[in-house]
PAZA-154549 format. One record per atom (N, C-alpha, C): x, y, z; residue in one letter. Coordinates in steps of 0.02 Angstrom, whole numbers, plus 50000, padded with zeros to 5 digits. Example, Ala and Ser with C-alpha at 12.3 -4.5 7.8 and 13.67 -1.06 7.14 Angstrom:
<pts>
506604971650390A/506154977550390A/506604983550390A/506424988850354S/506844994750357S/506455000250394S/
</pts>
This chain:
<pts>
478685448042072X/478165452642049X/478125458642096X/478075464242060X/478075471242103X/477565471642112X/477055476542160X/476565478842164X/476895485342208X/476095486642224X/475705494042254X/475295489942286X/475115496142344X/474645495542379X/474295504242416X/473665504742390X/473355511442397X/473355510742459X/473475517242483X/473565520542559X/473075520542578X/472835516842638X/472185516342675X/471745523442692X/472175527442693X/471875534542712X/471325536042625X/471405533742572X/471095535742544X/470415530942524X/470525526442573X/469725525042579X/469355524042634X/469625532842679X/469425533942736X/468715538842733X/468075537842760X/467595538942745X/467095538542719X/467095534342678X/466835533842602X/465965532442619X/465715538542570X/464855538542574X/464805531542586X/464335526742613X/463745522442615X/464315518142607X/464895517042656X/465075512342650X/465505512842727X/465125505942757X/465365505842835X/465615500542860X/465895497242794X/465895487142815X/466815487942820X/466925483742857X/467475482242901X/468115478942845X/468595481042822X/469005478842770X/469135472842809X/469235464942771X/469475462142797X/470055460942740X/470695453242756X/471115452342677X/471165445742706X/471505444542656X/471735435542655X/472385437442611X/472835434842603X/473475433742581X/473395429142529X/473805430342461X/473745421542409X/474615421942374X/474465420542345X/475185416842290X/475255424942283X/476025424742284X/476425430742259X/476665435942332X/476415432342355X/476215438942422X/475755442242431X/475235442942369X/474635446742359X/474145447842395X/474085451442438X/473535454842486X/472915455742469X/472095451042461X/471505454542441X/471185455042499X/470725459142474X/470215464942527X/469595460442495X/469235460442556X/468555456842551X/468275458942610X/467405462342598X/466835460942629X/466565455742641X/466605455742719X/466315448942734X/465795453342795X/464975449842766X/464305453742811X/463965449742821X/463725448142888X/462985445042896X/463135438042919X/462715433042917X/462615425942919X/462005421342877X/462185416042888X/461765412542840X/461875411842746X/461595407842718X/461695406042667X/462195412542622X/462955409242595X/463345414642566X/463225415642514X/463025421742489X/463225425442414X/463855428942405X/464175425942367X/464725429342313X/464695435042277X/464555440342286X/464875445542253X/465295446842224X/465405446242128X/466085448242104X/466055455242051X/466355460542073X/466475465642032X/466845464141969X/466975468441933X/467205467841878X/467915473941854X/467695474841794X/468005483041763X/467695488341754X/467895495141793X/468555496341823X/468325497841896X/467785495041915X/467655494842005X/467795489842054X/467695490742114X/467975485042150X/467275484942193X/467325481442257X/466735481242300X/466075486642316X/466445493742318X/465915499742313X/465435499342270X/465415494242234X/464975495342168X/464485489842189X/464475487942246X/463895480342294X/463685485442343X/463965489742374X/463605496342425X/462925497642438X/462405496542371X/461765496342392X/461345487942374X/461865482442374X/461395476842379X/461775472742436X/462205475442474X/462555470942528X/461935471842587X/461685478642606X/461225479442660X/460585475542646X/460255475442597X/459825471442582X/459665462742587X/460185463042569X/460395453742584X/460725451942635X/461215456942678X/460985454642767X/460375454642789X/460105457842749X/459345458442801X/458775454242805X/459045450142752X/458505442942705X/458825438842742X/459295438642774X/459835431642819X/460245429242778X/460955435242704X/461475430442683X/461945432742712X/462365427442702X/463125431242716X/463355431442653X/463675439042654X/463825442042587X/464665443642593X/465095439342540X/465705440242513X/465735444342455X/466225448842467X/466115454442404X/467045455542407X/467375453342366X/468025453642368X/468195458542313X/468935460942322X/469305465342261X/469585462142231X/469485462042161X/469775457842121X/470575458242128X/471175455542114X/472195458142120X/471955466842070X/472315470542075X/472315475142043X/471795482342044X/471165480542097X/470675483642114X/470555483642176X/470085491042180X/470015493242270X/470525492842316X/470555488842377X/470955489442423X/471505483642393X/471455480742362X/471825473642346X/472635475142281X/472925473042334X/473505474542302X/473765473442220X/474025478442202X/474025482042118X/474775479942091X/474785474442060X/475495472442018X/475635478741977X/476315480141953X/476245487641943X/476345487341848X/476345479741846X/476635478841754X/475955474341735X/475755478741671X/475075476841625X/475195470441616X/475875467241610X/476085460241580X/476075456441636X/475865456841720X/475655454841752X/474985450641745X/474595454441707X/473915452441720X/473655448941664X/473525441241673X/473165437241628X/472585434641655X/472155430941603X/471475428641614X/471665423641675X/472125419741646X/472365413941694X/472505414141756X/472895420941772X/473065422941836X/472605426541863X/472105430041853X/471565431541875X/471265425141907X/471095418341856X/470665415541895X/471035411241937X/471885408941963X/471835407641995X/472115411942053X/472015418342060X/472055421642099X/471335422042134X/470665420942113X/470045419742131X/470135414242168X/470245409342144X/469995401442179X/470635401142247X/471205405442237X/471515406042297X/471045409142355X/470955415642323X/470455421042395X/469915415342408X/469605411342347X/468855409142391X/469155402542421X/469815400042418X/470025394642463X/470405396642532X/470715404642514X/470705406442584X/470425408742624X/469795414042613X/469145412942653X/468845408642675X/468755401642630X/468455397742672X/467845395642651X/467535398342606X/466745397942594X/466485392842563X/467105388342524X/466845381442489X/466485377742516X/466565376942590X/466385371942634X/465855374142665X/465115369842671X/465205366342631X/464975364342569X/464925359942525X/464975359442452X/464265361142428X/464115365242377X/463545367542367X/463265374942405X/463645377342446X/463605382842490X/463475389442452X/463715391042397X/464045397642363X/463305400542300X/463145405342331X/462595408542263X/463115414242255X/463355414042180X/463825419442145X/463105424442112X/463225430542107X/462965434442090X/463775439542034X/463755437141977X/464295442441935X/464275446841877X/464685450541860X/464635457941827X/465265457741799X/465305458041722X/465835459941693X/466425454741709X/466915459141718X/467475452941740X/467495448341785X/466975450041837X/466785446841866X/466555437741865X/466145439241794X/465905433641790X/466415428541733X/466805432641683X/467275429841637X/467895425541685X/467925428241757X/468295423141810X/467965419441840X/467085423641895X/466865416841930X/466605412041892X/466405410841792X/465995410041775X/466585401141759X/467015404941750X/467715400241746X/468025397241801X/467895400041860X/467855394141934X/467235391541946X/466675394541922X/466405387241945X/466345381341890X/466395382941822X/466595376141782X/466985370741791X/467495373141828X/467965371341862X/467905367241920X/467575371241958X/467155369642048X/466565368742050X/466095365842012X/465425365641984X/465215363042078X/465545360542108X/465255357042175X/465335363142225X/465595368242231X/465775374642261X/464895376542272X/464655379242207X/464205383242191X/463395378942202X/463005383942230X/462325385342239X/461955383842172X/462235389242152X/461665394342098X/462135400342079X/462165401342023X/462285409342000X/461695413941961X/461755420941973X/461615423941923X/462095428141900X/461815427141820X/462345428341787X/462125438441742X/462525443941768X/462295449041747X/462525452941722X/462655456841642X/462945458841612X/463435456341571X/463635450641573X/464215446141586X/464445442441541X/464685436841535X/464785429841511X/465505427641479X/465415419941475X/466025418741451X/466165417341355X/466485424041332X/466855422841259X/466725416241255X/466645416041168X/466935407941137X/467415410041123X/468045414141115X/468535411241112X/468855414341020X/468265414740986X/468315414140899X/468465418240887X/468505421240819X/468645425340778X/467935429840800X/467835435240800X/467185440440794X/467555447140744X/467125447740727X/467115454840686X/466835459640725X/466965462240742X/466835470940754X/466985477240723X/466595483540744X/466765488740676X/466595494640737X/466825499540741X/466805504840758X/466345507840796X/465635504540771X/464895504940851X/464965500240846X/465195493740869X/465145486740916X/465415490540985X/464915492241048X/464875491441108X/465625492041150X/465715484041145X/466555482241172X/467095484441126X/467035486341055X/467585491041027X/467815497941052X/467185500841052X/467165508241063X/467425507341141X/467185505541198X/467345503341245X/468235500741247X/468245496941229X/469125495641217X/469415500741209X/469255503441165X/469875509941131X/469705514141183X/469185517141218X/468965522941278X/469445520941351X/469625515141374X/469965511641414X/470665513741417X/470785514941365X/471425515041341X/471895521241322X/471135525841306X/471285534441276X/471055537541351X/470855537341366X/470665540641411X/471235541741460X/471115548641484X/471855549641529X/471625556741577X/471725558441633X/472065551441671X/471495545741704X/471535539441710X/471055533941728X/470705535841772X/470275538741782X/469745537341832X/468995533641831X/469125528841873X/468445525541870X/467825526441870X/467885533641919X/467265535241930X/466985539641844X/467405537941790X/467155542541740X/466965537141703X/467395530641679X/466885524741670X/466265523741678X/466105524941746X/465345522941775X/464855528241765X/465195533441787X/464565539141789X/464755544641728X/465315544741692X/465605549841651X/464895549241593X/464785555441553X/464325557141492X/464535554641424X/465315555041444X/465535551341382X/465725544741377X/465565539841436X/465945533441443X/465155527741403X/465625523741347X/465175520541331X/464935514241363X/465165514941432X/464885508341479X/464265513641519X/464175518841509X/463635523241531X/463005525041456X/462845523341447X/462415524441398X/461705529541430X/461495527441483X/461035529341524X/461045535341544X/461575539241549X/461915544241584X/461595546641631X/461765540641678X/461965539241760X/462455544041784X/462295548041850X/462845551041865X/462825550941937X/463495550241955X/463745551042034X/463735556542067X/463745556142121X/463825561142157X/464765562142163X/464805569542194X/465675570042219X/465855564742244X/465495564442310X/465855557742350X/465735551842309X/465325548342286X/465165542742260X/465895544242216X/466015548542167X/466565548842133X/467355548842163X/467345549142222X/468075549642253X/467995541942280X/467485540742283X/467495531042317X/467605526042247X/467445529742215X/467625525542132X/468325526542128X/468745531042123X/469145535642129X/469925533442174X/469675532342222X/470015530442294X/470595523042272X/470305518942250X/470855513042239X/471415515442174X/471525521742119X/471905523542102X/472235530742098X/472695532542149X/472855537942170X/473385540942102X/473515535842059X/474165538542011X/474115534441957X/474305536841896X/474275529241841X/474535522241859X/475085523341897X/475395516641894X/474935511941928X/474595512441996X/473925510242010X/473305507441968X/473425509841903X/472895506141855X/473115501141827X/473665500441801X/473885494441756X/473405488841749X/472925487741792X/472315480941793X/471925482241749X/471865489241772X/471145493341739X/471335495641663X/471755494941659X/472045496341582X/472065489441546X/472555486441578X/472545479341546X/471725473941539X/471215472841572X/470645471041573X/470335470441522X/470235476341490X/469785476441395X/470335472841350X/470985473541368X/471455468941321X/471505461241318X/471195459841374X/471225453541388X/470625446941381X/470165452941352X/469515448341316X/469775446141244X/469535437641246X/469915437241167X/469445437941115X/469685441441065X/469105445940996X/469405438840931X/469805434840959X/470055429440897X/470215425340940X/470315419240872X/470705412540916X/471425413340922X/471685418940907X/472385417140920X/472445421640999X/471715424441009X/472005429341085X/472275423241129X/472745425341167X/473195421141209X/472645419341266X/471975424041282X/471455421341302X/471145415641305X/470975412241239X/470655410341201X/470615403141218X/471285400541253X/471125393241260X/470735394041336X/470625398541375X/470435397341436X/469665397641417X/469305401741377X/468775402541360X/468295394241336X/469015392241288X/468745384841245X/468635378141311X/469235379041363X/469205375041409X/468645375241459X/468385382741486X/467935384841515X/467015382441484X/467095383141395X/466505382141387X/466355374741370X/467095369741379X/466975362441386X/466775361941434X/466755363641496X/466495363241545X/466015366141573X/465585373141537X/465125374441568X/464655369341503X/464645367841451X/464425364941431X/463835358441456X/464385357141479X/463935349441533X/463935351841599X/463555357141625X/463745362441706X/462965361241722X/462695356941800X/462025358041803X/462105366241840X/462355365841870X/462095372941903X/461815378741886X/461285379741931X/460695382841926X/460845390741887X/460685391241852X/461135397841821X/460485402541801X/460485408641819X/459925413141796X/460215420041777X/460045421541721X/460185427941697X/460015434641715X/460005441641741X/459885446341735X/460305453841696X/459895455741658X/460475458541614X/460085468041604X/460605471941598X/460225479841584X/459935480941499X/459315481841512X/459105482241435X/459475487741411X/459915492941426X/460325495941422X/461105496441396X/461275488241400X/461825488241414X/462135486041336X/462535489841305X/462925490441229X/463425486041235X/463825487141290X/464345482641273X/464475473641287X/463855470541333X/463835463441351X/463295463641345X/462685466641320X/462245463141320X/462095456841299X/462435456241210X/462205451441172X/462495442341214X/462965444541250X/462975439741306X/462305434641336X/461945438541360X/461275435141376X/461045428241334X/460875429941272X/460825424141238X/461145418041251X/461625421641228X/462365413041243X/462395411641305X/462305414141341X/462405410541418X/461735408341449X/460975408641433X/460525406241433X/460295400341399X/460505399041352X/460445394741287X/460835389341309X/461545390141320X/462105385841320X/462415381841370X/462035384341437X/462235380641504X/461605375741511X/461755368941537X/461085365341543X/460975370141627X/461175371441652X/460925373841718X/460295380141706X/460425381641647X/460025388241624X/459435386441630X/459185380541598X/458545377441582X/458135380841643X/457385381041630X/456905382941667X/457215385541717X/457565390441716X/457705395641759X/457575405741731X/457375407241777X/457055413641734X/457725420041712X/457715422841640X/458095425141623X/457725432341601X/457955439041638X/457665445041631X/458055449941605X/457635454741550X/458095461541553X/457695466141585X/458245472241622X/458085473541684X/457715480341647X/457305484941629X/457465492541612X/457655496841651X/457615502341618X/458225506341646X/458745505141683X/459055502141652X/459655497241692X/460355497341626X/461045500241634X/461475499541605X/461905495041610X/462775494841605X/463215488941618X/463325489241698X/463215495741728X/463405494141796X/462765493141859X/462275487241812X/461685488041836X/461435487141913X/462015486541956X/462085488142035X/462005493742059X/462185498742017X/462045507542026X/461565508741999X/461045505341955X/460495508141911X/459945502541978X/459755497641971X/459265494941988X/459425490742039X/459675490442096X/460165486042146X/459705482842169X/459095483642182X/458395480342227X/458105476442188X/458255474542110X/457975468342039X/458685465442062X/459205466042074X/459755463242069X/459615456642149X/459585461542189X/459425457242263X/458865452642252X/458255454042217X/457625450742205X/457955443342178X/458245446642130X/458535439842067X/459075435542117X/459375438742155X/459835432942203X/459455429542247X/458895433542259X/458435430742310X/457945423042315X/457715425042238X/457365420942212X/457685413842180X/458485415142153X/458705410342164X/458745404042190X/459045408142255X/459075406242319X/458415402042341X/458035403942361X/457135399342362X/457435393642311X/457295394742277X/457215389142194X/457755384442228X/458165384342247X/458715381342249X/458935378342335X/458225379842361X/458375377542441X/458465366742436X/
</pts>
């Protein structure tokens, strides 16, 4: 497997961001970049599409300061973390066990019950699928923006959210992230949220050239919209198992958000861990509701956390 790896100089400086790159090595040779802050009880941080850790920047200081230690890793293909350079690289499958490698080479399993996941987007379509998996790993999650596909046939039409979104992923040229998040025309912005320059060159920074995206391209392709998506059995296997999942699972979601919202439901409803656990929509809050409301986001990990001492 080929990769890339973005030149450190271009994520030299970067606004509101002062935390110390660390990596761990996994299968392939693959190099990931992970924030590791603080002490005491760990939260998981998982980004999604098309950002990497910068997008935790205003809830990492907050939750050192409550006493967690906060893991905030780059997913293969994002931020500092090394970029396979072929779309046909990247599957659901290899995503997640490229996850359960980084969180077995960090270290954080141990010990069992240790881990409050806090996830977003792709984020959670992988951690939501390690911990079904690792149900003894995990704390507590909240679950935000997020969730895991059944797997089925869906119909969509032209305003379905994740359509319009798919095809924008894909047309859009040349990739920049920071136009996803903060762009006027990106339909994961509904809110029209906007960045600053720098905030936009730190979005920016993990793809210097197309070939650098291939993740970020491939990602919306890899949600399955039928049962025949090659997806589809990881989804069916995942929701046999979150099925019967106690873990403590709590929702927070952007009343904003077009393209995962309708998520909420199904992943409140359908996990027994959900039960009497509190499930919120946030307002004024879109899909990248870490940049809209980051201090409901910390609250909701917070409170968890209590519930679950």
């Amino acid at each position: 497997m080929e990769f890339l790896r973005t030149p450190d100089e271009r994520f030299a400086s970067l606004i509101d961001w002062p935390f110390e790159p660390r990596y761990v090595t996994i299968s392939e040779g693959l190099r990931v970049h992970y924030v590791d802050e603080g002490t005491g009880p760990t939260v998981l941080l998982l980004h999604g599409e098309p950002t990497w850790a910068y997008l935790y920047r205003k809830m990492i200081p907050g939750l050192v300061r409550s006493g967690c230690r906060v893991i905030a890793p780059d997913l293969v293909g994002f931020g500092r973390s090394d970029k396979p350079t072929l779309r046909d690289d990247y599957t659901y499958g290899r995503h997640l066990r490229w996850l359960t490698e980084t969180i077995d080479g960090i270290e954080i399993a141990s010990p069992l019950g240790a881990v409050t996941m806090f996830c977003q987007d792709w984020g959670g379509l992988i951690g939501l699928s390690h911990m079904a998996r690792r149900p003894e790993t995990y704390r507590g999650v909240v679950v935000s923006n997020t969730g895991v596909p059944l797997g089925r046939d869906i119909h969509m039409n032209d305003d379905d959210g994740f359509s319009t979104w798919r095809q924008f992923s894909q047309d859009v040229m040349p990739f920049w992230a920071s136009v996803c998040v903060g762009g006027t025309l990106s339909p994961l912005n509904p809110t029209g949220f906007q960045l600053s320059d720098e905030e936009q060159r730190a979005y920016d920074a993990p793809f210097p050239e197309e070939v650098y995206a291939a993740g970020a391209r491939q990602f919306p392709l890899l949600v399955p919209t039928s049962s025949v998506h090659p997806s589809a059995p990881i989804c069916w296997e995942t929701w046999s198992l979150l099925a019967q999942c106690e873990v403590p699972l709590t929702t927070a979601f952007g009343a904003d958000d077009k393209v995962t919202g309708p998520l909420q439901g199904l992943m409140s409803s359908s996990v027994p861990g959900a039960a009497n656990q509190p499930h919120v929509i946030i307002e004024n809050a879109g899909h990248f509701i870490q940049e809209h409301e980051p201090d409901q986001c910390v609250d909701a990990i917070l409170g968890l956390l209590e519930r679950t001492q």
